[in-house]
C-alpha positions in Angstrom: 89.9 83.6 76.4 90.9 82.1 73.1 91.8 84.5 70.2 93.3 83.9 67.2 96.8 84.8 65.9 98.9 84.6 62.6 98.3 81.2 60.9 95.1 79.9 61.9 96.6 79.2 65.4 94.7 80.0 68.6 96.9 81.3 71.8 95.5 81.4 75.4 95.5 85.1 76.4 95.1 86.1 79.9 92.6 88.6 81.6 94.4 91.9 82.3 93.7 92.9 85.7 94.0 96.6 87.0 95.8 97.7 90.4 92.5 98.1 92.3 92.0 101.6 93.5 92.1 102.4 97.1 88.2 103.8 97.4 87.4 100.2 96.2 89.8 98.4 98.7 88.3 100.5 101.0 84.9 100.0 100.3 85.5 96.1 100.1 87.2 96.4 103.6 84.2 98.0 105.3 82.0 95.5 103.6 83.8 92.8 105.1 84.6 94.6 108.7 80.9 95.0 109.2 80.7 91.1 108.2 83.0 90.2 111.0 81.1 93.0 113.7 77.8 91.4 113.5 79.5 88.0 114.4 81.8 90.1 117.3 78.4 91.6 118.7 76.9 88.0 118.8 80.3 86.8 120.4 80.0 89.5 123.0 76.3 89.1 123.9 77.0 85.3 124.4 79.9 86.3 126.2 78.5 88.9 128.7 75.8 87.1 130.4 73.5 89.2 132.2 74.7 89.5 136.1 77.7 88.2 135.2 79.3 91.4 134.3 79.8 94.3 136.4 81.3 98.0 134.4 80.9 101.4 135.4 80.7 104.7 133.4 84.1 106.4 133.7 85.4 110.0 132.3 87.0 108.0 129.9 84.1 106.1 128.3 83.3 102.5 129.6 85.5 100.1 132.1 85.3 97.1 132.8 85.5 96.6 136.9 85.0 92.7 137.5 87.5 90.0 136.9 84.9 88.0 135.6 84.0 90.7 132.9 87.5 91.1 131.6 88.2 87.3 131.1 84.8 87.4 129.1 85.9 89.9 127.2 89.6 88.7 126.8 88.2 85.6 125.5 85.6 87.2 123.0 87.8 89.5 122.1 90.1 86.1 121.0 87.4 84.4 119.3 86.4 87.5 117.2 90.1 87.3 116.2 89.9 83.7 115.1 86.9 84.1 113.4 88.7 87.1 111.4 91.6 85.1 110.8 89.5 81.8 109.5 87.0 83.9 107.3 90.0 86.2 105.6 92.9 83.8 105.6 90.0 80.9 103.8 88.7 83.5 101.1 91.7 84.4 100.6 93.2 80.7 99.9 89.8 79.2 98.6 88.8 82.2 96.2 91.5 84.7 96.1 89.1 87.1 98.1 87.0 87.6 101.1 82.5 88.4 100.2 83.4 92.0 100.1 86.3 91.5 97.7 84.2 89.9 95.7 81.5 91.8 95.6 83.2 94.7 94.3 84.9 92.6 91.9 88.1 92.6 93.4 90.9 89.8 94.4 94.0 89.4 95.5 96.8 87.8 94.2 100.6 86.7 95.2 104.0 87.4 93.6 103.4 84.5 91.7 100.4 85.7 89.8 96.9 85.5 89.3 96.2 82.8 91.6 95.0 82.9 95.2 97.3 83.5 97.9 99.1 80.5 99.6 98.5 79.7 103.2 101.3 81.4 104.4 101.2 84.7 102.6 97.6 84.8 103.5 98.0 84.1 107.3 100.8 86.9 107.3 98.1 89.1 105.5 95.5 88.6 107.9 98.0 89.5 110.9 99.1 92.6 109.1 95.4 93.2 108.5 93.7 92.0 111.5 96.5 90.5 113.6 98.6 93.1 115.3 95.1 95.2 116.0 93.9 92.4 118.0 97.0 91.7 119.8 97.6 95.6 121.1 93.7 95.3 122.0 94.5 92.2 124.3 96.9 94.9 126.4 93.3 96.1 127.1 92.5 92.9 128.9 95.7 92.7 130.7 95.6 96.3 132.2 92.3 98.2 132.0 94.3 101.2 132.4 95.9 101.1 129.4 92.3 101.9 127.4 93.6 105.2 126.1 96.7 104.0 124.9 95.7 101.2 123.3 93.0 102.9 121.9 95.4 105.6 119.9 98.4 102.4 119.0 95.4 100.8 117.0 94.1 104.4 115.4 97.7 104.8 114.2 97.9 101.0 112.8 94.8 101.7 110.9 96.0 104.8 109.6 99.5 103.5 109.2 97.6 100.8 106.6 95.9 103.7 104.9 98.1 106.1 104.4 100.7 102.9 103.1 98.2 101.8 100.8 97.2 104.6 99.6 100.2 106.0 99.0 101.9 103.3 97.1 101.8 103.2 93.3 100.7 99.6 93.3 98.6 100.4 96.2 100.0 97.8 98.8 100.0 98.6 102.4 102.0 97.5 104.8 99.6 94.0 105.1 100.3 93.7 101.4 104.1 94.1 101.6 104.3 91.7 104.5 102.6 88.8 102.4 104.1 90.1 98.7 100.6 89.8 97.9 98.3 92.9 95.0 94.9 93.6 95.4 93.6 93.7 91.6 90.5 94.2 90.0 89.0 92.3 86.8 
């Protein structure tokens, strides 16, 4: 925006842009995390072809019994993370924020200002994000018996994230820290 100043001269003035609020990170997150679960289920079902995969029903929940069946998994599992990592880490560089960012009006900037993120900051985001979930979910693959655990390592990264992020005046988790980067909104 132009506006006019003392003496007939025009200065450049730039959008202010607000810390965006947690419920609204939040929101964009689960907007984009149901995104990324339609393509994991398509993944999955490609993955698990029928006869191919043998599980049984276990006190515990589901396990998967067949070598065959874990390497399937293993490697959709992998190519659910790459597909995370492609789709955040190119909103982020491309347009400063993923379709669910955006659609709640949000983006996210580095230290530097309001620009988008670099490729590094962005891929450190994403690993923060994404990354270190999908990496303690691969001990799944490599022992079966380590569901449970695994399981409550990634419940406590999530709500490490939250609970960092919500708690922090400028509302950066521990994702945000990592890459310097600000969510903002405007």
């Amino acid at each position: 925006m132009i506006y006019p100043v003392a003496g007939g001269a025009v200065s450049p003035v730039q959008q202010a842009f607000v810390i965006a609020s947690f419920g609204r990170r939040f929101a964009a997150f689960l907007l984009d995390v149901v995104g990324i679960a339609i393509v994991a289920a398509i993944v999955v079902v490609v993955a698990n072809v029928p006869g191919t995969v043998t599980t049984t029903i276990t006190a515990n929940g589901w396990a998967i019994t067949s070598p065959a069946a874990s390497r399937r998994w293993g490697a959709a599992m992998a190519i659910v993370a790459g597909i995370s990592a492609l789709y955040c880490v190119g909103c982020w560089v491309v347009w400063g924020a993923t379709f669910g960012q955006r659609m709640l009006g949000l983006h996210v900037f580095g230290a530097t200002g309001p620009k988008p993120l670099r490729l590094d900051g962005a891929v450190v985001r994403w690993f923060g994000l994404f990354g270190v979930y999908s990496l303690v979910g691969a001990l799944d693959v490599v022992s079966p018996d380590l569901t449970n655990v695994v399981g409550l390592v990634q419940l406590g990264w999530v709500i490490g994230l939250a609970q960092t992020t919500y708690r922090s005046p400028t509302k950066q988790g521990l994702h945000d820290l990592f890459a310097g980067s600000f969510v903002v909104r405007g």
